[in-house]
N, C-alpha and C positions, 0 to 999 in steps of 0.2 A: 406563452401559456399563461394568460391572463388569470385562471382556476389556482396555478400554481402561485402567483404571487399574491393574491388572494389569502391564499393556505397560511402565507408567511406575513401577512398586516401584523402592525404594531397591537392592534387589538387583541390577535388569535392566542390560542394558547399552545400553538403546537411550539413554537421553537423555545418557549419555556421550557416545555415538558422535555422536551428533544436536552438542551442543558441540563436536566435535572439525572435523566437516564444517565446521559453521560460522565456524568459527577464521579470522581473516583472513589469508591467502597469497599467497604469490607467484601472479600469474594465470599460467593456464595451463587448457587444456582440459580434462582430468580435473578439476582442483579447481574450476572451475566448476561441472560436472557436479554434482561431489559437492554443492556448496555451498545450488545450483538445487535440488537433490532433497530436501535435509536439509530446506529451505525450503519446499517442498511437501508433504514429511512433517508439518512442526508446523502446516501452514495445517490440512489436515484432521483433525489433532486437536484443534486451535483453536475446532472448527468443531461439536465434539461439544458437549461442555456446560462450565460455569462451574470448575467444578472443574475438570476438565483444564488449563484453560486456567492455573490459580492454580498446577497441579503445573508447567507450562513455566516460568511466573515463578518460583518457587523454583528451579527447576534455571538460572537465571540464564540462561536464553536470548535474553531481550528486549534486552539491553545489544548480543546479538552479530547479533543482527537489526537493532538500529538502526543499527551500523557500515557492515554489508553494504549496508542502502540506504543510504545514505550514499556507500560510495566502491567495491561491487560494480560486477559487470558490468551489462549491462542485462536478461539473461539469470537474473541472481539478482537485481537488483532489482523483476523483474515476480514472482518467486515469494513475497519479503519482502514485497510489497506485500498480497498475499492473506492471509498469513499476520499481518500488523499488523494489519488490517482483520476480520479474524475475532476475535483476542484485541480487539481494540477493542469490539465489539459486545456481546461476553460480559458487560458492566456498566458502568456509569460508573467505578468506581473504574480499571477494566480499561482505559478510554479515558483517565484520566488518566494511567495508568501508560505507555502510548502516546506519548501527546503529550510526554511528560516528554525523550522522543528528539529533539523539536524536527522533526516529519515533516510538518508540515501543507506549507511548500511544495515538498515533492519529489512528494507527492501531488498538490497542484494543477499541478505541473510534465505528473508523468503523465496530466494530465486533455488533454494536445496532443498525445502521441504518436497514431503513426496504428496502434491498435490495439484493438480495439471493445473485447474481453474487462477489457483493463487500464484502458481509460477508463471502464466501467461500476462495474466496483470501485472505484478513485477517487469519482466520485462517490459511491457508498455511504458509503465513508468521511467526504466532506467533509458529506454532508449528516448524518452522527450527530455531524460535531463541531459544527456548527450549531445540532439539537436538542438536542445532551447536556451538550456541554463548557460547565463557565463560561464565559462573555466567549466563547463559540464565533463568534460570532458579526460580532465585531470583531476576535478572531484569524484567521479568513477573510480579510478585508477586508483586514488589514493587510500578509497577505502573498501580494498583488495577484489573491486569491481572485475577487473582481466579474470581472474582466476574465480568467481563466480560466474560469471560467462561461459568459462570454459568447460566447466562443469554440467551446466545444464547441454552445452555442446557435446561433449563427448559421454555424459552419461545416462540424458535423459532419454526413455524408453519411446518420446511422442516425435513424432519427426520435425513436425512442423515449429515444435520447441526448439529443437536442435537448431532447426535451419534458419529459425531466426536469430537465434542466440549467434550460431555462429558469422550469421552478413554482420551483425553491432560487430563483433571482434574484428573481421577483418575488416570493418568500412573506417572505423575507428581506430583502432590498435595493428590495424595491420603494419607491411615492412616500413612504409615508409616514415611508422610513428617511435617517436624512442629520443629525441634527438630534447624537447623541450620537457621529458617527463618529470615528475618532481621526483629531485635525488633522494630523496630518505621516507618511505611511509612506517618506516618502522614509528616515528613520531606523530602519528595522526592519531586522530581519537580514533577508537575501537568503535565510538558509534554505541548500539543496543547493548545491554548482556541479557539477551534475552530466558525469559525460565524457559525449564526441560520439557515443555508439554508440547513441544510442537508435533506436531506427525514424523516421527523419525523414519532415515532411510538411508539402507547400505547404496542401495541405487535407484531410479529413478522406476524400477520396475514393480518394487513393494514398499509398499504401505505396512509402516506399522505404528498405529495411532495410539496415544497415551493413554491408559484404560480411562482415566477421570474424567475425560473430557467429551463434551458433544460435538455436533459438527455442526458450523454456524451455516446460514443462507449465502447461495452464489455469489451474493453482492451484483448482480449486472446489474448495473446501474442503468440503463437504459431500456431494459425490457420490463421491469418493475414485475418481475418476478415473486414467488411468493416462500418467504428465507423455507429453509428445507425443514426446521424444528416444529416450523407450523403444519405440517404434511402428515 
């Protein structure tokens, strides 16, 4: 996509601007906004091909992505979530560069929100650090990955949630697995402490969103969608 890297020359000012959005601020409505957008902006370029995604990591935006999910709102953490998850798939190396954020349990965090879009992506994500990442598979585990699985397994109201969540469990964690686990996660980082705005839920059947907060754009990265705040 010749247009696309174009967008991203050393001359343009979009990946400026795309840093500048992203910058961590005082919250407030507007800089949310911005923040969610900028977020949804690099998911879909993310989302184009390998190179793109290598032109975002040079323009040093992955550091300002792993902050925002980190201690964003939950509004820019659902749009970073799309956006890490897109540059993750673009290659192993591109998934280590990922992981290097320390994301796997704010991701498995996201796999209990009551939000179909953002638990489908979650999963994507935990199943390519599964297949791809070294030790993916034990870093799962360790950071209480099984019992996030199981959860979207046995609680989630969407089937095809379910029925994925549960193939990762048994493809991965099934009977035969147990034998190399790591003995003690009680000592692993906890990962996120994520604030209380997320969309909370007894089960995967209700929604109940935090009054303060809007609802950001789908993040599809590949359909270049138009975020939902703009609607």
């Amino acid at each position: 996509m010749p247009y696309v890297r174009r967008l991203l020359s050393t001359d343009s000012v979009v990946l400026p601007k795309l840093r500048d959005f992203l910058q961590p601020k005082q919250a407030g409505v507007q800089e949310n906004s911005l923040a969610a957008e900028a977020a949804w902006v690099v998911s879909n370029l993310a989302a184009t091909e390998a190179i793109v995604v290598e032109l975002l990591i040079q323009a040093q935006l992955l550091p300002l992505l792993g902050h925002q999910f980190k201690d964003g709102s939950y509004e820019i953490r659902r749009e970073v979530a799309f956006a890490l998850t897109n540059i993750a798939l673009a290659s192993a190396g591109h998934m280590e560069d990922v992981l290097a954020l320390d994301v796997v349990k704010g991701f498995l965090h996201l796999l209990t929100v009551a939000d179909v879009a953002i638990v489908s992506n979650s999963l994507r994500f935990i199943e390519n650090v599964l297949r791809v990442a070294p030790q993916g598979v034990s870093l799962v585990e360790t950071n209480e990955g099984i019992d996030a699985l199981e959860t979207v397994q046995f609680e989630c109201g969407e089937d095809h949630l379910s029925e994925w969540a549960a193939a990762l469990a048994n493809e991965f964690y099934g009977e035969s697995y147990g034998i190399n686990s790591p003995p003690n996660t009680a000592e692993v980082s906890t990962g996120f402490g994520f604030p209380s705005g997320d969309p909370v839920q007894s089960s995967f059947g209700t929604r109940q969103q935090a009054p303060a907060l809007g609802i950001g754009g789908r993040g599809r990265g590949a359909h270049m969608t138009t975020p939902a705040w703009k609607k």
